[in-house]
C-alpha positions in Angstrom: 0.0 0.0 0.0 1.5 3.4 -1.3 -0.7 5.9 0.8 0.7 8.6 2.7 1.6 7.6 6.3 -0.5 9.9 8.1 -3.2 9.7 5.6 -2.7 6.2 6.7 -2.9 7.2 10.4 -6.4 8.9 10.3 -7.8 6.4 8.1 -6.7 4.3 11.1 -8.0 7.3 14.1 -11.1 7.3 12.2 -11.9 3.1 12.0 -10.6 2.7 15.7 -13.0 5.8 16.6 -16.2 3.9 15.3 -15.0 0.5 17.1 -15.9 2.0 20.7 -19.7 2.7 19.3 -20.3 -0.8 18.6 -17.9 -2.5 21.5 -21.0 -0.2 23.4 -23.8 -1.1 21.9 -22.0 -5.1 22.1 -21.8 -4.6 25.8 -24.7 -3.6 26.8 -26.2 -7.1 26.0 -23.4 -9.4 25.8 -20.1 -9.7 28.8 -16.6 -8.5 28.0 -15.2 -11.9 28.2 -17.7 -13.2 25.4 -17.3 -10.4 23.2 -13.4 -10.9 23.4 -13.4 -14.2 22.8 -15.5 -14.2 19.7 -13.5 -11.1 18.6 -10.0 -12.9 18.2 -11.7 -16.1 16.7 -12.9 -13.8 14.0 -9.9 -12.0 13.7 -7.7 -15.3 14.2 -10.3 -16.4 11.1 -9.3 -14.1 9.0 -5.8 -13.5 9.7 -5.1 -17.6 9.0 -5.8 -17.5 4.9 -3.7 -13.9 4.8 -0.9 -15.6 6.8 -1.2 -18.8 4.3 -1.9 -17.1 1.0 0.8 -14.2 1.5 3.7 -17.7 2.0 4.4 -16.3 5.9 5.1 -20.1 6.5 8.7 -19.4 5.0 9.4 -17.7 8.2 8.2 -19.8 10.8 12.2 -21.1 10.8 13.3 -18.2 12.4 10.8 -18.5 15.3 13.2 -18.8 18.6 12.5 -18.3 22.0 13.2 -14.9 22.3 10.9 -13.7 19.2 7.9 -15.7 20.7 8.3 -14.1 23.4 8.2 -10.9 21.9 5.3 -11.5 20.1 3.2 -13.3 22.8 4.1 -10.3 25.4 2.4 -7.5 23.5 -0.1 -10.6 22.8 -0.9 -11.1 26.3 -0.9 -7.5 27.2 -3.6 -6.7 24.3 -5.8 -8.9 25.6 -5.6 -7.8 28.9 -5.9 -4.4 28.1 -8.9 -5.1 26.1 -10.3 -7.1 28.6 -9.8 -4.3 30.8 -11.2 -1.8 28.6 -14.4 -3.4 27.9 -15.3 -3.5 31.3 -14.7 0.4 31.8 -16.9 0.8 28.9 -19.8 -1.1 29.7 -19.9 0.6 33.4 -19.0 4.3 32.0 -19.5 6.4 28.4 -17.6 5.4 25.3 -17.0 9.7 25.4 -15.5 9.2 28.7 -13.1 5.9 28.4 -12.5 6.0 24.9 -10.2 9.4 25.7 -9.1 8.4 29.2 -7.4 5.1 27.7 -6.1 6.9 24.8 -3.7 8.8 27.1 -1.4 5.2 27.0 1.6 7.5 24.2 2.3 8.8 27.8 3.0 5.5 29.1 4.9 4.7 26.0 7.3 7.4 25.5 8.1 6.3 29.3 8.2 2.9 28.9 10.8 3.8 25.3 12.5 5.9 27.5 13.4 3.1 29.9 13.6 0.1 27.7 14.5 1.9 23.9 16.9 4.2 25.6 14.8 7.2 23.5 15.2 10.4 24.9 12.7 12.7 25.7 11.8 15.9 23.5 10.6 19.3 24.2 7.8 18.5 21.6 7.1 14.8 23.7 7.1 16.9 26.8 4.8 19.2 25.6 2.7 16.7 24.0 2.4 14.7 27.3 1.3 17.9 29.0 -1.5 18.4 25.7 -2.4 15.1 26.5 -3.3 15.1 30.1 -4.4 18.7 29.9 -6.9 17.4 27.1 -8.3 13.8 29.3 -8.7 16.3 32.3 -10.9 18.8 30.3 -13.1 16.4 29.1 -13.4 14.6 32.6 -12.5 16.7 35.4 -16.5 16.5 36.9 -15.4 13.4 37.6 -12.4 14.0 39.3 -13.6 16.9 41.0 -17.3 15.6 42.7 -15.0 13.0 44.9 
């Protein structure tokens, strides 16, 4: 695909901003753990004739220990996170989590700083500060009626 990255990147915002609608409207009749489930058959599903048709097979060779476990850690953590999220969602607004857990390039530019040696920025630092500036203006009733 020859796109433009961030073309690219809001076609992505703009799919993963109509998810939360129907993870919602999913919720309020099914449970999280259902919902996940059937979500990564389906993906699983679809991902298995890509995989097959596109000849990945030709590098299952260099599958070692240390590259499953990178793949099966962010696995893990996905799933768990998603978990996670659903449940926030189907007790709260997708207006009010949907932002709140978007706040996780703070987390990463922390977690690059300590495992990816990247350094910070002026523009990360002011970024972070945009960030959490932006999640509090769109909850702070909820932070201040406690």
């Amino acid at each position: 695909m020859n796109l433009n990255p961030n073309l690219l990147a809001l076609i992505v915002a703009a799919l993963w901003g109509l998810a939360p609608i129907f993870e919602k409207m999913s919720l309020q009749s099914m449970n999280p753990i259902f919902i996940l489930s059937i979500r990564f058959f389906i993906v699983a599903g679809l991902l298995i004739p890509f995989f097959i048709t596109t000849n990945q097979v030709v590098y299952l060779p260099e599958l070692n220990f240390k590259n499953i476990l990178i793949i099966v850690i962010p696995g893990i953590l996905a799933v768990l996170g998603i978990y996670l999220y659903f449940n926030a969602l189907s007790d709260s607004t997708a207006s009010k989590i949907v932002p709140l857990t978007a706040v996780y390039p703070l987390f990463t530019c922390f977690y690059a700083y300590i495992f990816l040696k990247e350094d910070f920025s002026t523009e990360k630092i002011i970024g972070t500060i945009l960030i959490v500036a932006g999640v509090f203006i769109l909850n702070y009733k909820d932070y201040l009626q406690n």
